[in-house]
C-alpha positions, -999 to +999 in steps of 0.1 A: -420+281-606-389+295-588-368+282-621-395+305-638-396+333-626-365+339-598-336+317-613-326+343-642-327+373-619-308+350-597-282+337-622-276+367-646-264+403-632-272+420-662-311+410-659-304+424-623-298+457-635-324+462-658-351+450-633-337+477-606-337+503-633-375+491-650-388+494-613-374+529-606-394+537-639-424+517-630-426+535-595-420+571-605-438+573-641-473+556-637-484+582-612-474+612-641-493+591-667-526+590-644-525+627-644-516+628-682-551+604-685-573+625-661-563+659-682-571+641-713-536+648-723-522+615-727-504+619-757-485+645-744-459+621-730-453+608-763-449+642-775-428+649-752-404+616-758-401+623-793-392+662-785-362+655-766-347+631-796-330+663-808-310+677-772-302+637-768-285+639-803-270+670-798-248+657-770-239+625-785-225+646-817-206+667-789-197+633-765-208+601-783-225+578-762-228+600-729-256+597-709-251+626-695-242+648-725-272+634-742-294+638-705-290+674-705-292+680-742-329+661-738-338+682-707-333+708-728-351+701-759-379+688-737-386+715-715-381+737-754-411+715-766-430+720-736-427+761-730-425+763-772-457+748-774-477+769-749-460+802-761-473+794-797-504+785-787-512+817-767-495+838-794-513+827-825-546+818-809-542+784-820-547+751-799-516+737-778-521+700-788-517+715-825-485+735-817-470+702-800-477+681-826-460+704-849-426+708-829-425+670-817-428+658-857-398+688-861-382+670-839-379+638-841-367+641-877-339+663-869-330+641-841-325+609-859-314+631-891-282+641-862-278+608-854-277+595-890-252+620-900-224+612-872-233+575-863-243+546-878-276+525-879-263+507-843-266+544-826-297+551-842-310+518-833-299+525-797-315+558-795-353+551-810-353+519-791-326+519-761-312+489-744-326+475-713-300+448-709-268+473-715-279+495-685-251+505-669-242+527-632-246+560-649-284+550-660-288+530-628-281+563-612-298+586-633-332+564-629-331+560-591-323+598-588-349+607-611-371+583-594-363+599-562-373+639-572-403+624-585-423+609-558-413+641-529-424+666-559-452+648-574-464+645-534-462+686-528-476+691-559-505+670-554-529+687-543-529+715-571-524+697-598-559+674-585-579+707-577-565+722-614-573+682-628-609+682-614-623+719-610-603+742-622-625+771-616-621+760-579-587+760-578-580+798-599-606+807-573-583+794-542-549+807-560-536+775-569-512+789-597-518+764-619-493+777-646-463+771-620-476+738-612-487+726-643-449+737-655-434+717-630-455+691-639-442+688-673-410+690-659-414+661-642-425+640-670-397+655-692-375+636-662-386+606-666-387+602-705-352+610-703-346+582-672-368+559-697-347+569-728-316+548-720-334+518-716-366+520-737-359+543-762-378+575-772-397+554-794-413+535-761-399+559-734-439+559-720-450+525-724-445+524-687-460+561-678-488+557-699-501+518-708-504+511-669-523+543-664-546+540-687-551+503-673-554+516-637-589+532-650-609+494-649-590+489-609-593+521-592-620+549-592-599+572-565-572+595-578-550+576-550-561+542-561-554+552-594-518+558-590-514+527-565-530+503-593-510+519-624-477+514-602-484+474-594-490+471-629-461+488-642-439+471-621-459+436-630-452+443-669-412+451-662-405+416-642-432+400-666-419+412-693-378+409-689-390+371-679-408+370-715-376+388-730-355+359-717-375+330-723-391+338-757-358+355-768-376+382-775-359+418-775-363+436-737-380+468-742-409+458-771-418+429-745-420+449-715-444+471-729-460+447-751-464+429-712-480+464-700-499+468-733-515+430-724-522+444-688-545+467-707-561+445-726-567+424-698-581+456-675-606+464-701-618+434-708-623+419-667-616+451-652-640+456-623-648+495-628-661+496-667-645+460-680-667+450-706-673+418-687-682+435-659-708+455-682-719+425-693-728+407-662-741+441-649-765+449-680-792+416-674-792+425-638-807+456-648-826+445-670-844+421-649 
């Protein structure tokens, strides 16, 4: 068992990092992606990963492969998408979801259209899909950081961002300024995408934010319990799913969130709150 599941974080340092790295992602993200789920706004992550593709290959035309030359072009584009959209919306009457779908396809195209033009199908490759392996101090750094601003900011904000989930009449009505929160709140998942880019890729940038949320629905009925159940299983699909990466040969970032996207599967299926199983067993009871 040890030779299983210890011995190649034991033998190799590069497996090492990318754990570290994959569990500053899996303890900061989930949390965000709960919220995301709750708002029924989860594709707004993914949105979101795909509108900073242009800001990341803006700074590596101006400083090749610099994480953080492409970081802060992505914070930028991000944080572009995410006040672009809402200005639209409330502009042309139009819904927000529409206006982000919009800007994130724009996006994305010109993003690997930048990369195309000044790098090859390696930088490309490295940019929709990111390397988990080749992590290196910068990322390391740029994870546990972002990991760190997360959890003391996601904990003030709290709170207002659960009165605005849950009754937001209540919470205009107690002066909760939603708008400021909900604005830090993208910023905040705009962080993270960008400390998931290096290793996941924007392609797969919220398989960790978002697959283990959505599983932490059939675990947990408490906002809390929510965010405690989405973090275990985040950080059971990174060290489940670098060991499948190493054993099956299979490439690192598909198989950690193809791990999280079995977690899922699993939740809904023998979930306790809502599996099917557990509506199954449930539905003679009541009959009887």
């Amino acid at each position: 068992m040890m030779d299983l599941f210890l011995t190649p974080f034991l033998e190799f340092g590069f497996l090492r990092r990318a754990l570290v790295g994959c569990l500053a992602l899996a303890v900061a993200a989930p949390p965000l992606g709960v919220f995301l789920m709750l708002r029924r706004t989860s594709l707004t992550a993914e949105v979101l990963a795909h509108g900073v593709t242009p800001g990341i290959a803006a700074g590596f035309w101006v400083a090749g492969l610099s994480l953080p030359a492409m970081s802060l072009g992505g914070l930028a584009a991000g944080l572009l998408v995410a006040l672009g959209a809402g200005a639209l919306s409330r502009a042309t009457g139009g819904r927000e979801d529409a206006s982000l779908t919009a800007l994130y396809l724009i996006a994305l195209a010109l993003g690997v259209t930048l990369v195309s033009l000044r790098g090859g199908a390696a930088d490309l490759t490295h940019l929709l899909f990111g390397q988990v392996l080749g992590v290196d101090d910068d990322a390391l750094l740029m994870m546990a950081g972002v990991t760190t601003l997360t959890l003391p900011a996601l904990a003030l904000a709290w709170r207002p961002l659960a009165l605005e989930t849950f009754d937001p009449a209540f919470a205009r009505a107690e002066g909760a300024h939603g708008g400021a929160w909900h604005m830090l709140f993208l910023a905040l998942v705009v962080l993270n995408v960008l400390a998931a880019f290096q290793a996941m890729g924007t392609l797969m940038a919220v398989g960790l934010m978002m697959l283990p949320a959505v599983a932490a629905r059939h675990w947990a009925r408490q906002l809390g319990g929510l965010a405690y159940a989405a973090v275990i299983l985040a950080v059971l699909s990174a060290w489940l799913g670098l060991l499948a990466s190493y054993h099956l040969d299979l490439p690192s970032g598909p198989a950690i969130v193809l791990t999280a996207g079995l977690g899922w599967a699993v939740s809904v299926l023998a979930g306790p709150v809502d599996g099917l199983l557990t509506r199954l067993i449930r539905r003679p009871h009541l009959a009887g």
